[in-house]
C-alpha positions as CSV (number, residue, x, y, z in Angstrom):
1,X,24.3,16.3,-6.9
2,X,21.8,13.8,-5.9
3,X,20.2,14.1,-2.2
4,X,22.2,11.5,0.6
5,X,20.4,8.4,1.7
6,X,19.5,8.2,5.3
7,X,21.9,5.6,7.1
8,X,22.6,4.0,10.4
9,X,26.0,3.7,11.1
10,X,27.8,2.0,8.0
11,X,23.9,0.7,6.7
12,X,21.9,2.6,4.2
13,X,18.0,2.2,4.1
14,X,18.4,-0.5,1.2
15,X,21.1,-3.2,3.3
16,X,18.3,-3.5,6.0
17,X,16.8,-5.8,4.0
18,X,19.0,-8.1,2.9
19,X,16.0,-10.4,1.1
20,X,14.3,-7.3,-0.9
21,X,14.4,-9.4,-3.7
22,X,12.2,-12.0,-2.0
23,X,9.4,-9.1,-1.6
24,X,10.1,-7.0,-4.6
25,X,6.8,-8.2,-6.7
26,X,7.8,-7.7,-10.9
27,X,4.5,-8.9,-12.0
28,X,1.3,-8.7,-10.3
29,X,-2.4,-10.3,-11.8
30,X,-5.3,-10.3,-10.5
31,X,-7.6,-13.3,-11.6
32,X,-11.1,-11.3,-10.6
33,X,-12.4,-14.8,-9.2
34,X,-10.1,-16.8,-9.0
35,X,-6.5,-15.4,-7.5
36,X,-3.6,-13.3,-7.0
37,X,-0.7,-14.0,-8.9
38,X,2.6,-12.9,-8.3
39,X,6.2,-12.8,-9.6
40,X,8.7,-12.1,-7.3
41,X,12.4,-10.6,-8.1
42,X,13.8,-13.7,-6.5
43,X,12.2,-16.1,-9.3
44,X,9.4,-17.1,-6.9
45,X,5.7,-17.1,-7.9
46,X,2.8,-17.0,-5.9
47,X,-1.3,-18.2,-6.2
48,X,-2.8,-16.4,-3.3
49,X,-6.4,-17.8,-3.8
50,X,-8.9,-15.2,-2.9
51,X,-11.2,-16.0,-0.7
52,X,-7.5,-16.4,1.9
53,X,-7.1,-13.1,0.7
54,X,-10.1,-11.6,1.4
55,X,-10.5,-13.8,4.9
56,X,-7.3,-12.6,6.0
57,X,-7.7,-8.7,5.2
58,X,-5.2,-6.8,6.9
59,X,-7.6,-3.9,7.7
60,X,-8.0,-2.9,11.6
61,X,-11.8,-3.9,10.8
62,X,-11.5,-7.6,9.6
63,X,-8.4,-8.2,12.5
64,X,-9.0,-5.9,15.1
65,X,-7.0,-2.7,15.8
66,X,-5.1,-2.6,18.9
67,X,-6.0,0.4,21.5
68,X,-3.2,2.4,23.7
69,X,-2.2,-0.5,26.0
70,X,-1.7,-2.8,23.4
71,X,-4.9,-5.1,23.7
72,X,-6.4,-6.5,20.2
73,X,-10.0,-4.8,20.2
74,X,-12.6,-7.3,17.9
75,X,-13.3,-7.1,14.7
76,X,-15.9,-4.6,14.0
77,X,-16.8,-6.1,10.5
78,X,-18.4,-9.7,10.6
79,X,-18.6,-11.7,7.0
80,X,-19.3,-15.4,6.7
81,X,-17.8,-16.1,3.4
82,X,-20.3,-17.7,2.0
83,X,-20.6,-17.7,-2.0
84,X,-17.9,-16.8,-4.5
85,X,-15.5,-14.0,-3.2
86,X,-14.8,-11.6,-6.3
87,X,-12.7,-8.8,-6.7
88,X,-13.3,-6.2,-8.6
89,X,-9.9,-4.6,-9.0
90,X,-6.5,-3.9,-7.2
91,X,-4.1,-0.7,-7.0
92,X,-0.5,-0.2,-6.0
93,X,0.1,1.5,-2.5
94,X,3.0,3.4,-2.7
95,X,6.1,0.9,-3.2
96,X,4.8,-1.1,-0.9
97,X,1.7,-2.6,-1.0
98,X,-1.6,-3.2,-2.6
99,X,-5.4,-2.6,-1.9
100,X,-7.9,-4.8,-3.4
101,X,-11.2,-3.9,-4.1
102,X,-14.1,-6.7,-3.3
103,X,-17.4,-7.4,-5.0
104,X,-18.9,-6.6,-0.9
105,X,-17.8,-3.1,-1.3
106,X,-15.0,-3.7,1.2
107,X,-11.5,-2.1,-0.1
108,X,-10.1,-1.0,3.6
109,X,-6.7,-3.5,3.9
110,X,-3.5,-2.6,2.5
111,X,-1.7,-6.1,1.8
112,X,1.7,-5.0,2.1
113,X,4.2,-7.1,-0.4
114,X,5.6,-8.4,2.8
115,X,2.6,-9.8,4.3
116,X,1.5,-11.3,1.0
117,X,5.0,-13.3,1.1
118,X,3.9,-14.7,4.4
119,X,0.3,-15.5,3.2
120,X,2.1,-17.5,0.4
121,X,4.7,-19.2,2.6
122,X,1.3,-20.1,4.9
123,X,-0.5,-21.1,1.5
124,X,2.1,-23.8,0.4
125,X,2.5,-25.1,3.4
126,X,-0.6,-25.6,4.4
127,X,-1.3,-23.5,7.0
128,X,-4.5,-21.9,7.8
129,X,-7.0,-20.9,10.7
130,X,-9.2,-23.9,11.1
131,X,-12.1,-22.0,10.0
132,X,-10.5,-21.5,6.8
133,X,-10.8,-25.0,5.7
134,X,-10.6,-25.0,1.8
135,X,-8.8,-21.4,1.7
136,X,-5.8,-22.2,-0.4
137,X,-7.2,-24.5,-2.6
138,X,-7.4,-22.4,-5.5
139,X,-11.8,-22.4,-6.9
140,X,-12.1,-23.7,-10.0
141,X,-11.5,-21.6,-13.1
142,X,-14.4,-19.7,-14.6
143,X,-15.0,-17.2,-17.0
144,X,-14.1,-14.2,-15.1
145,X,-12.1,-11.5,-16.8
146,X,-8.3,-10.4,-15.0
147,X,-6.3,-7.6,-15.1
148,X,-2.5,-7.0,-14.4
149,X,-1.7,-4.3,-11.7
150,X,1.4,-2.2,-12.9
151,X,2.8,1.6,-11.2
């Protein structure tokens, strides 16, 4: 017999979200200097360009971790961006997520499928930090080799 989910009242762990398709990736490539692309159960694809991915690195070091009371401490790790931003590969987190490895060495950030949903909702609409002028307009293609991330 096999083990009972966890549930909250009449809810089991998989109706809490009711858009898992929306962040269920079914195909992930990584275009080494060019983009993230993505397939989503829902149909949806994504180009997460990556210099937005590597500008907006989840890790406490690129944003800032927060300390007991809640205050955003700085970055500690400063990059200007300048030149191509390559990566050199990608790996599944768990079910989850993904950590991409970058030409500077830096491989710290766990993108969580979530958060790269909201970078492309961000991406095709536009949005960006003003800094980041030229961030989701995908560099033009070169000869850079790819690879597809599977579990």
């Amino acid at each position: 017999m096999p083990p009972a989910r966890p549930s909250w009242g009449n809810r089991s762990v998989n109706d809490c979200n009711s858009n898992s398709d929306a962040i269920t990736p079914v195909n992930l490539h990584l275009k080494k200097s060019e983009a993230l692309l993505i397939t989503w159960a829902d149909g949806h694809q994504s180009h997460l360009p990556l210099r937005m991915l590597r500008k907006f690195c989840p890790c406490a070091g690129c944003q800032g971790e927060r300390d007991i009371l809640g205050r955003t401490r700085m970055p500690v790790v400063t990059t200007t961006y300048d030149g191509p931003i390559t990566a050199t590969g990608a790996e599944l987190v768990g079910n989850y997520g993904l950590r991409i490895e970058w030409a500077d060495g830096h491989s710290a950030g766990i993108y969580t499928f979530s958060y790269l949903r909201e970078l492309d909702a961000q991406n095709q609409a536009g949005i960006s930090h003003p800094a980041d002028e030229g961030a989701g307009i995908p560099p033009k293609p070169d000869a850079g080799t790819s690879t597809d991330i599977t579990a």
